[in-house]
C-alpha positions in Angstrom: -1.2 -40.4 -17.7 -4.5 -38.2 -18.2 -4.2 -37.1 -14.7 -0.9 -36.3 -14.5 -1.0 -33.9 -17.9 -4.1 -32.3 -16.3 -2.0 -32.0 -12.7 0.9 -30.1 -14.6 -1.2 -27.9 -16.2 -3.2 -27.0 -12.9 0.4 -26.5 -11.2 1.5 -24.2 -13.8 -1.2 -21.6 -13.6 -0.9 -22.0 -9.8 2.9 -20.9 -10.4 1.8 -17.4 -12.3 1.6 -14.5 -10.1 -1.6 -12.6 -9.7 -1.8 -9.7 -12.1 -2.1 -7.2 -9.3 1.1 -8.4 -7.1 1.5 -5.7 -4.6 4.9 -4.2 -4.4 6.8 -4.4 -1.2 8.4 -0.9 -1.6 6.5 2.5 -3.2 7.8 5.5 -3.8 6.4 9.0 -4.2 7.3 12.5 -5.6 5.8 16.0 -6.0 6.3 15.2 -9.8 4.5 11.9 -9.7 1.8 10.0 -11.2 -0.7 8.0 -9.2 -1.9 6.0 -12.3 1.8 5.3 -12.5 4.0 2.0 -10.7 5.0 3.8 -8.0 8.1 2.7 -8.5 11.6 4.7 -8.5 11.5 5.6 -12.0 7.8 6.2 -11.5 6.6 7.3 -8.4 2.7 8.1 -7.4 1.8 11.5 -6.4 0.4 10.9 -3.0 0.5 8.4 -0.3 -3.1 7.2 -0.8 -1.8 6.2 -4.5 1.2 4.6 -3.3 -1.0 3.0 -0.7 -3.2 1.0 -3.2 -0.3 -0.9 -4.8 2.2 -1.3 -1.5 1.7 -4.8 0.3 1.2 -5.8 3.9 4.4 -5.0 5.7 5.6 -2.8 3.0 7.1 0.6 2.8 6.3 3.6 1.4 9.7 6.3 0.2 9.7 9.5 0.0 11.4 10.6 -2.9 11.7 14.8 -2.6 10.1 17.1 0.1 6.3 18.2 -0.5 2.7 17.2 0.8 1.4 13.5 -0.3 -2.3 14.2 0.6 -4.7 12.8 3.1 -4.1 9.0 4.1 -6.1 5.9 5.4 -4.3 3.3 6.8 -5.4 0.2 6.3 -2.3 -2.3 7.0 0.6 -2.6 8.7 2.9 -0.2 6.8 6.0 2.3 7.0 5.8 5.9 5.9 9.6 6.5 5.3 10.7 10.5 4.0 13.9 9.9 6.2 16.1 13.0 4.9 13.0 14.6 3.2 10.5 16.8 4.6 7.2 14.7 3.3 4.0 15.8 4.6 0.1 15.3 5.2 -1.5 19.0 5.4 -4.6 18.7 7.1 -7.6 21.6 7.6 -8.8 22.6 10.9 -11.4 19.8 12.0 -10.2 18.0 9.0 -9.0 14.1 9.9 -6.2 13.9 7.7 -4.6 10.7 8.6 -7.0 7.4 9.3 -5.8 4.2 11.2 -8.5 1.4 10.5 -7.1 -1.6 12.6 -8.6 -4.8 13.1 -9.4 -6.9 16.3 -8.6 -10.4 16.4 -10.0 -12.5 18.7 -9.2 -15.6 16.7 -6.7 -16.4 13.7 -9.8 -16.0 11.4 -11.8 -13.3 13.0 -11.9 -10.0 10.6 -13.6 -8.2 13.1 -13.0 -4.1 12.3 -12.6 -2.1 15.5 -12.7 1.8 15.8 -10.7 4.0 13.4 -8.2 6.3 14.9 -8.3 10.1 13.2 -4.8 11.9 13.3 
């Protein structure tokens, strides 16, 4: 009877979701926040914001046409601005857009490869 209070109780905090859950969808504005959710109602500022707080596989929105800063890519993700002009201005000689990838050569092999510069 001990063990199964104690195996209830273990199994309930295992059920709580970690306090920083990444989102599956972000959004950003020109008007946003990136302390914010990055949410609809309150979107980050730039893509590196959103970035932070989208998960693996997720997707980050456009919400209204500007420049969303500099970006390194760290995950499989999707910019979306479909039907907004969103945009990463770079400087000359100025990498504005970083692809980190990883090479697996076995299921648990975190092995970092090269970064691509865009």
């Amino acid at each position: 009877m001990k063990y199964a209070a104690s195996f209830g109780a273990a199994l309930a905090l295992c059920a709580v979701a970690p306090a920083n859950a990444q989102q599956v969808r972000t959004f950003v504005s020109t008007v946003g926040d990136d302390l914010a959710a990055c949410s609809r109602a309150a979107p980050c500022k730039t893509f590196a914001g959103a970035l932070s707080k989208t998960g693996l596989g997720g997707e980050i929105t456009c919400l209204d046409a500007g420049g969303y800063g500099a970006i390194t890519i760290t995950k499989s993700i999707t910019l979306n601005c479909e039907g907004v002009a969103g945009g990463i201005l770079g400087s000359a000689g100025i990498v504005s857009i970083t692809i980190n990838t990883f090479k697996r050569s076995s299921p648990c092999s975190n092995e970092r490869s090269a970064a691509v510069g865009v």
